[in-house]
C-alpha positions, -999 to 999 in steps of 0.1 A, spaced: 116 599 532 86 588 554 82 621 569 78 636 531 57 607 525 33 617 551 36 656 548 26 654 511 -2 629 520 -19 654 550 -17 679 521 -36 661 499 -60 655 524 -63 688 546 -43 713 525 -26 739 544 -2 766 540 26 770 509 25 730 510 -16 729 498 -12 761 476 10 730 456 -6 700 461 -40 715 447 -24 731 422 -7 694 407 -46 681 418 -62 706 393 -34 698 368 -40 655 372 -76 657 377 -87 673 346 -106 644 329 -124 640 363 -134 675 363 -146 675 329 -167 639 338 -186 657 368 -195 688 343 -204 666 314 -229 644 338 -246 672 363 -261 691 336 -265 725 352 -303 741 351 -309 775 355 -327 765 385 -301 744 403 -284 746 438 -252 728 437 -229 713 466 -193 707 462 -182 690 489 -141 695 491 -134 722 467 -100 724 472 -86 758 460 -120 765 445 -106 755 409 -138 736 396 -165 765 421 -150 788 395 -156 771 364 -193 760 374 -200 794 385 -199 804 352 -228 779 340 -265 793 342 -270 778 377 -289 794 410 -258 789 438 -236 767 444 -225 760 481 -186 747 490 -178 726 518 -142 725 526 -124 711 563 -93 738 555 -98 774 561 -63 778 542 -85 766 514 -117 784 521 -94 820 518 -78 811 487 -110 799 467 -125 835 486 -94 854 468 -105 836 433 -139 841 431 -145 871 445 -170 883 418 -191 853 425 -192 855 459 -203 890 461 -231 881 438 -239 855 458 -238 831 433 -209 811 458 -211 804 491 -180 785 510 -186 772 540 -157 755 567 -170 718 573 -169 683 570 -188 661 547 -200 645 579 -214 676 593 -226 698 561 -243 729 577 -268 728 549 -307 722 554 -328 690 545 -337 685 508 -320 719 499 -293 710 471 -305 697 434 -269 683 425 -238 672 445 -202 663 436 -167 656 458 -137 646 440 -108 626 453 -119 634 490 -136 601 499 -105 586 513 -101 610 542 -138 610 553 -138 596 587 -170 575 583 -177 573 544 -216 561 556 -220 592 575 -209 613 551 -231 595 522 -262 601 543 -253 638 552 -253 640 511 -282 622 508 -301 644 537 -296 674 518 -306 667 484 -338 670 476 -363 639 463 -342 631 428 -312 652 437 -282 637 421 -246 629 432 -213 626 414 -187 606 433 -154 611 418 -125 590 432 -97 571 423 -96 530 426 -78 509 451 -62 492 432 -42 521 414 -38 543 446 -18 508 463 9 519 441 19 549 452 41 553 481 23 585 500 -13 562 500 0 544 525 -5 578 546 -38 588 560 -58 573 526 -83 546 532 -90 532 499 -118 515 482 -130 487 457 -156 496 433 -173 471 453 -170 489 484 -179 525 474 -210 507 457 -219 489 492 -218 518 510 -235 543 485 -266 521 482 -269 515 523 -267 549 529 -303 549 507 -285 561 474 -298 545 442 -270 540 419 -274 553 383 -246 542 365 -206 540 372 -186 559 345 -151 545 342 -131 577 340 -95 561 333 -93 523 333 -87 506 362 -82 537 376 -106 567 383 -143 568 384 -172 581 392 -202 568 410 -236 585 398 -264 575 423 -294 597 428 -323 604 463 -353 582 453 -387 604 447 -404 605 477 -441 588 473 -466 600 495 -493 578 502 -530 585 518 
């Protein structure tokens, strides 16, 4: 049973294979009320370059794609992942609309100030260094970018038996500690399921230059 435990729980964290084909597909089916949360509250322009840091199978790159938006880059660690979400949106890619890209959240190969609006969903827990990562998201946005942190509380994820696997989990307390030192200014926190999921909207400052 441990060994399940822990193969399910790498899956859910680096998804590879006939095993993350699965476990993204149940993550698109229980994460629907987070994915509608992160499209309700970036409010795609016309103008907007969007990051997606952890796409998974590329369910949600799809569905934004569609929106009136400029591009929108994917960050993903799996290259399982990055072939399947290539298979999906094809179209989009050609267009250049979508462009995936094999990384970590700690390393995005993105320039400064380059992204208007970032997201990640239920990834947060396998980040090696959640502060790294937050600044990484910080550097790219641009002055007033916006993030959407999506992620599921501590206090729910201690009851299931594979968290005990390769999951670091957080208070709100935590995440909120460690968005605001790595220079994010939180917005607002919209509870997504009580005492469950929610999501963390903090945005880059406006840069003041001074004479």
């Amino acid at each position: 049973m441990k060994f399940i435990l822990k193969y399910i729980a790498r899956q859910f964290g680096n998804p590879t294979g006939f095993g993350g084909n699965i476990s993204t597909f149940i993550m698109n089916y229980l994460n629907q009320k987070q994915y509608k949360t992160v499209v309700a509250n970036l409010n795609i322009q016309a103008t907007d370059t969007v990051l997606d840091a952890g796409f998974g199978n590329g369910y949600l790159l799809g569905k934004l794609s569609k929106q009136n938006l400029l591009k929108i880059y994917g960050v993903e660690i799996s290259a399982d992942m990055i072939n399947t979400a290539a298979k999906k949106n094809r179209k989009e890619i050609k267009l250049g609309t979508i462009q995936l890209l094999l990384s970590d959240v700690q390393n995005l190969p993105l320039e400064d100030f380059s992204i208007d609006k970032a997201y990640t969903i239920n990834t947060i827990y396998f980040w090696k260094d959640i502060y790294k990562g937050l600044s990484e998201i910080k550097r790219t946005l641009k002055s007033d970018g916006l993030f959407l942190n999506v992620l599921y509380l501590k206090e729910w994820l201690d009851k299931l038996p594979i968290t005990k696997y390769g999951f670091t989990k957080y208070t709100v307390e935590q995440i909120e500690k460690a968005t605001v030192e790595s220079g994010l200014k939180i917005e607002r926190i919209v509870e997504i399921q009580s005492k469950k999921s929610i999501c963390i909207i903090s945005r880059k400052e406006t840069l003041c230059l001074t004479k």
